[in-house]
KELUM-775310 format. One record per residue (C-alpha): residue in one letter; x, y, z. Coordinates in pm, whole numbers, padded with zeros to 5 digits, always signed. Example, Ala and Ser with C-alpha at 12.3 -4.5 7.8 and 13.67 -1.06 7.14 Angstrom:
// KELUM-775310
A+01230-00450+00780
S+01367-00106+00714
This chain:
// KELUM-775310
X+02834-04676-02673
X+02581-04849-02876
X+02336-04868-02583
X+02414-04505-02591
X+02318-04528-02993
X+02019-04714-02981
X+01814-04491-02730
X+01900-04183-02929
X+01680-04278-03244
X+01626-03841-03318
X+01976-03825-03363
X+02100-03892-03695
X+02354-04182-03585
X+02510-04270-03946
X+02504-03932-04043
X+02721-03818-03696
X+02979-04089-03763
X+03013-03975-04138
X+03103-03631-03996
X+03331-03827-03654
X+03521-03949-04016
X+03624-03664-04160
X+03698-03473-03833
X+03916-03810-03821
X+04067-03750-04159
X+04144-03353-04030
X+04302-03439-03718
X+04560-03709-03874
X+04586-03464-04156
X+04697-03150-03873
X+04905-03398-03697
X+05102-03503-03966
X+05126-03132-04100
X+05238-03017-03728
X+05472-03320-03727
X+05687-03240-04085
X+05648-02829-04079
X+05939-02755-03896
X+06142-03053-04003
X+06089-02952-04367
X+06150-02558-04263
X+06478-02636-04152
X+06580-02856-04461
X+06457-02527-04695
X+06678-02365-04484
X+06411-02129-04323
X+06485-02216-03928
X+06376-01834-03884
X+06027-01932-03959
X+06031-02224-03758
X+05796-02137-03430
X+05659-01808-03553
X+05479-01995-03878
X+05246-02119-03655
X+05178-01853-03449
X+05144-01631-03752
X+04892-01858-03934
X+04655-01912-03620
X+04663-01496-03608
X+04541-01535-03998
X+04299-01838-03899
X+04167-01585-03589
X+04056-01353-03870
X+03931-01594-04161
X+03764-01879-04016
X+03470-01641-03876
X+03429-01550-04313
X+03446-01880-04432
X+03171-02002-04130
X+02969-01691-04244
X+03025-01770-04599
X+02901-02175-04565
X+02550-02009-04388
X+02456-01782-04722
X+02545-02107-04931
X+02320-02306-04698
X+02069-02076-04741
X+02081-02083-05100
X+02226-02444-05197
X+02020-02622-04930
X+02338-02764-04822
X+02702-02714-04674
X+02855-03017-04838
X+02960-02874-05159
X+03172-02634-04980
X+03277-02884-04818
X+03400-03058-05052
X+03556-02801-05231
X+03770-02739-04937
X+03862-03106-04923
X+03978-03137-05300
X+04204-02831-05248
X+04335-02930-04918
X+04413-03283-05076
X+04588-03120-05407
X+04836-02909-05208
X+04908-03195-04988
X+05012-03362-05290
X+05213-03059-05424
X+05385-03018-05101
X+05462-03425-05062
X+05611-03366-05491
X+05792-03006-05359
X+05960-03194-05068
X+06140-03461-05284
X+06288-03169-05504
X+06634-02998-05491
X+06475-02657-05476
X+06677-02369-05544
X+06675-02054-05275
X+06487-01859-05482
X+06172-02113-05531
X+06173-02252-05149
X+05962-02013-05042
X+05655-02117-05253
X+05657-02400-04948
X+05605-02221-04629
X+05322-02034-04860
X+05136-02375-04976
X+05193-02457-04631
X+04977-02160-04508
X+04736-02222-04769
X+04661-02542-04672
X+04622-02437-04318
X+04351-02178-04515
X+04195-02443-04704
X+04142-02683-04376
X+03922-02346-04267
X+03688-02386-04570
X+03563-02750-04434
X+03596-02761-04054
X+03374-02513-03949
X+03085-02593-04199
X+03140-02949-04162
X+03063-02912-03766
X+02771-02632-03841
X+02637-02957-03931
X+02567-03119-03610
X+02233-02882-03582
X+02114-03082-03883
X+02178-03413-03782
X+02056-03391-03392
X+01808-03134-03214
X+01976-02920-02959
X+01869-03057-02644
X+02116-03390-02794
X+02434-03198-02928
X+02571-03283-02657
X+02579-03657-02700
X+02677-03659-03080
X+02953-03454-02996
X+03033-03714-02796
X+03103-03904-03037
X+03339-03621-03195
X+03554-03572-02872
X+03574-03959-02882
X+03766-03947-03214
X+03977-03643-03120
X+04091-03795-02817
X+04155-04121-02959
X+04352-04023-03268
X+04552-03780-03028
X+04616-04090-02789
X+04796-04232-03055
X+05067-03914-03123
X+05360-04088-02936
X+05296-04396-03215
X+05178-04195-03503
X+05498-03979-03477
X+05712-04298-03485
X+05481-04388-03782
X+05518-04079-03964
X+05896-04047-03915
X+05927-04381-04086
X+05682-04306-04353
X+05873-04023-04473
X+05700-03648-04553
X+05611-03740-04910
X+05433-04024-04810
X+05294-03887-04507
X+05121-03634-04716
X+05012-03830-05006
X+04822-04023-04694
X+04653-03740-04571
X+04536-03601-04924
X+04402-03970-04892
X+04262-03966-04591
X+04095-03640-04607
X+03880-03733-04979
X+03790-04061-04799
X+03663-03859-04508
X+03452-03615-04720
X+03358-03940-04922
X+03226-04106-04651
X+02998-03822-04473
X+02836-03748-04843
X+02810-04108-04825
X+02620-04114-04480
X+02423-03767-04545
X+02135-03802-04829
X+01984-03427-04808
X+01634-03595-04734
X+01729-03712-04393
X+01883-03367-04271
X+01663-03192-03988
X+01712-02859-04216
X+01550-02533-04004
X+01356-02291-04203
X+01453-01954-04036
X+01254-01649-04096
X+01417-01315-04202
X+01328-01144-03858
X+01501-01459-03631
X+01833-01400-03817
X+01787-00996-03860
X+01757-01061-03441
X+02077-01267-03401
X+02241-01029-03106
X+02565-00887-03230
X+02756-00887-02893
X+02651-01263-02930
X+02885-01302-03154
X+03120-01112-02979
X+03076-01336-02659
X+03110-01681-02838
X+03486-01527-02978
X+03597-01451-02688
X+03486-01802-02501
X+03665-01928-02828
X+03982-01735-02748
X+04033-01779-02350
X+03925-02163-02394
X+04181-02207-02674
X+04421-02037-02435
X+04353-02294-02149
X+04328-02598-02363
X+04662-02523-02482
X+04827-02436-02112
X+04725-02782-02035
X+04854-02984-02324
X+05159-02729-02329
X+05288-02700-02003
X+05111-02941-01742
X+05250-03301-01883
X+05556-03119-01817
X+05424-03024-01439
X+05355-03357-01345
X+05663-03546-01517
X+05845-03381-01233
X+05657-03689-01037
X+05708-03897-01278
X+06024-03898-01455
X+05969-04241-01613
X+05707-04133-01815
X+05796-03890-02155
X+05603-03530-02176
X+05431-03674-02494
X+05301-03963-02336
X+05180-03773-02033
X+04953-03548-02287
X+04845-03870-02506
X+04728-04041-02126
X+04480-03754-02069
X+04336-03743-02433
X+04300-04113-02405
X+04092-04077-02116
X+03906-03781-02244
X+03806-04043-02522
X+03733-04293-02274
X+03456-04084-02074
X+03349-03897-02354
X+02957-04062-02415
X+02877-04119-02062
X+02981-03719-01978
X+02766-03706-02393
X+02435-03779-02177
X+02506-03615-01846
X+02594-03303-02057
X+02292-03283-02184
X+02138-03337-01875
X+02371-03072-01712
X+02310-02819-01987
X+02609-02693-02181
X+02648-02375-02010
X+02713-02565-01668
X+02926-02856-01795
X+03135-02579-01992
X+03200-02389-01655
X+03256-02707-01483
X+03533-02826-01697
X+03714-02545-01723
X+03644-02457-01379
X+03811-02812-01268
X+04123-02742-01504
X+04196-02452-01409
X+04171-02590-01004
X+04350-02894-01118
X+04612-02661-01275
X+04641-02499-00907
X+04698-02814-00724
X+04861-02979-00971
X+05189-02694-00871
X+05201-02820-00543
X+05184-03170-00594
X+05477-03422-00520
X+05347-03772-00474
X+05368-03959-00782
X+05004-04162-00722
X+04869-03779-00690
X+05035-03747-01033
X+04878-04040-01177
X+04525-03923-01052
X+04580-03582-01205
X+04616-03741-01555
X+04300-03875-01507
X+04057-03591-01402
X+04299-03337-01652
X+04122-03622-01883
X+03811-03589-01770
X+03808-03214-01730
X+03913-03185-02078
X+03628-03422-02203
X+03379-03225-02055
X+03475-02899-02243
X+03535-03078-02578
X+03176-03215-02538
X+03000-02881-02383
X+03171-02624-02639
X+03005-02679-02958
X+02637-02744-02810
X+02735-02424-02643
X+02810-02246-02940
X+02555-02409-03139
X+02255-02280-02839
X+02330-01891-02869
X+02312-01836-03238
X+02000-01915-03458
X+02096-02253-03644
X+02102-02088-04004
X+02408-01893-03814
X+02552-02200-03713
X+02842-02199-03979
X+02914-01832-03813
X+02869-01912-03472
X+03158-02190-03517
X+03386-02031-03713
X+03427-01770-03454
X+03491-02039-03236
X+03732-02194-03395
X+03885-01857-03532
X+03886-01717-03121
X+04075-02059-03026
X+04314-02076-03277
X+04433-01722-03186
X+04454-01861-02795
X+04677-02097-02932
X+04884-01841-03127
X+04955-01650-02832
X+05000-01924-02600
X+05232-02016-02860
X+05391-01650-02833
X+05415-01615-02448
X+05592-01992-02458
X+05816-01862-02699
X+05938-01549-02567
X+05879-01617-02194
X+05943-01998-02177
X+05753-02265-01942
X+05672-02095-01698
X+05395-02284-01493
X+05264-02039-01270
X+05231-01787-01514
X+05057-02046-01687
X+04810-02107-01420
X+04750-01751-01379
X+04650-01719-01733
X+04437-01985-01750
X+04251-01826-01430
X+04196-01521-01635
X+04061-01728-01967
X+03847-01912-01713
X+03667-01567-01547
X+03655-01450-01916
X+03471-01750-02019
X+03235-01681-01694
X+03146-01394-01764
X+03057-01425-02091
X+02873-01715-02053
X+02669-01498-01780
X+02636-01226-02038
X+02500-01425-02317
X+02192-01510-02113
X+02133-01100-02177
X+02185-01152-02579
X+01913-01425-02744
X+01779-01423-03061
């Protein structure tokens, strides 16, 4: 990795790692919330809500997260900078934390334990005010023709932190959802601490669009980059849902959790070499070509029954995965102008987290079923194909 570093001196190195910090801070801070959510439903007393929370919330993120992206471009535009929303997202993601991790402790009476499961969803808003912007950023710190290799450095921290689930669950379980919480609030004002730290506005690559390049943003480009959003979210989350599950059939030794930790451990481990071929690929090609292998992997995977098969499955499900982590935001990032680039992510992120709320649904009402599940993610993969292909037709 640091040979990697060193002969990429255009991209802005300290300023990427800032960023890999606070995505860190976000994805300990979701995995601790996704840990204690239905384990403090069910002590309110609310096991209704347990399972449909989630899929409810990612049908609000669906709709918000494309605002708040849109929103972070006009204050870029204005303020020079995304970091004060930013951190304004951070300070009230880390002060409900706190007032869910005090709430917790209390003996709350049936008529107050509702104002939970609403901070709850709150804070799952307030994560949208910072995630988007804070990855809009990556056209500021590297040119395009390098995304690919800083997000590297992203999906390198994703998959690592996720590696560790079967350990951090153990960790979390002993810590205790007050304490858990209190951590993340932590965590997440370190995080934003640390990339303010690592960004001066001086050392930003900051594009001065014209009124005509954004007027000529293509709407159906928008459009497109929702729907990749959407059908990728829906694959992403057929693999980590239901294939660990597939191939512990082979091997019954191993648990479903550390299955899915083995592949995003491996998807961290590849993640900068596939940085530079990616960009040497292009991230319309790598995109197709990971999902294209998942979704074939997915196919084979079915009629597997060797056990060393199973093993090599985990890894290229790892790679496969690595390569769409790494060739989804450069994607994103190429078909909108970059003073759109807080727009062009939150729809996104807004079109995957609804493909995980109704991957969430179809698990829930129709169970594992993993041929359905491999049908499905053949139709998110010809969606993504074709929209991909149609995007050529939309530039601005």
């Amino acid at each position: 990795m640091v040979n990697s570093v060193n002969t990429r001196p255009e991209i802005l190195w300290r300023q990427v790692w800032g960023l890999a910090t606070l995505l860190a801070a976000i994805i300990f801070s979701w995995m601790a919330y996704g840990f204690y959510q239905p384990i403090i439903l069910e002590k309110l007393e609310f096991v209704g809500l347990v399972g449909w929370l989630g899929i409810w919330q990612g049908l609000l993120v669906a709709v918000i997260e494309p605002m708040i992206g849109g929103l972070s471009d006009h204050l870029q535009q204005r303020l020079g900078s995304r970091l004060p929303m930013i951190s304004i997202g951070v300070v009230l993601a880390g002060v409900i934390f706190v007032a869910v991790s005090l709430l917790v402790q209390q003996n709350l009476s049936t008529g107050t334990r509702w104002i939970v499961p609403v901070l709850m969803t709150v804070w799952v808003i307030t994560i949208m005010l910072f995630r988007a912007p804070a990855i809009a950023l990556l056209t500021q710190f590297a040119p395009m023709s390098e995304l690919p290799q800083a997000n590297a450095v992203l999906v390198f921290v994703l998959g690592g932190i996720g590696a560790t689930s079967p350990i951090l669950n153990t960790c979390l379980h002993n810590m205790g959802a007050s304490i858990t919480f209190l951590v993340g609030a932590i965590a997440l004002m370190l995080g934003a601490y640390i990339l303010q730290l690592f960004t001066p506005k001086h050392s930003l690559h900051i594009p001065n669009p014209s009124r005509e390049q954004i007027a000529n943003t293509p709407v159906e480009t928008f459009s497109l980059i929702f729907i990749i959003g959407l059908a990728t979210g829906i694959e992403i989350n057929l693999l980590l849902s239901i294939f660990p599950q597939v191939l512990q059939t082979q091997l019954p030794n191993l648990s479903v959790e550390f299955i899915a930790s083995a592949m995003l451990l491996v998807s961290a481990i590849v993640s900068v070499p596939l940085g530079d071929w990616t960009a040497q690929l292009g991230a319309n090609k790598s995109m197709l070509l990971g999902l294209g292998a998942m979704t074939a992997l997915m196919g084979l995977a079915l009629l597997n029954d060797s056990d060393k098969l199973a093993i090599v499955f985990i890894l290229a499900f790892g790679i496969s995965f690595s390569l769409v982590f790494i060739s989804m935001i450069p994607l994103v990032l190429s078909k909108v102008h970059p003073s759109r680039a807080g727009l062009g992510t939150g729809l996104y992120f807004g079109g995957s987290a609804g493909g995980t709320a109704i991957v969430s649904l179809l698990i829930k009402q129709l169970g594992n079923t993993s041929i359905g599940a491999f049908l499905l993610a053949e139709v998110a993969f010809l969606l993504v194909s074709m929209c991909i292909i149609l995007s050529h037709k939309f530039r601005y």
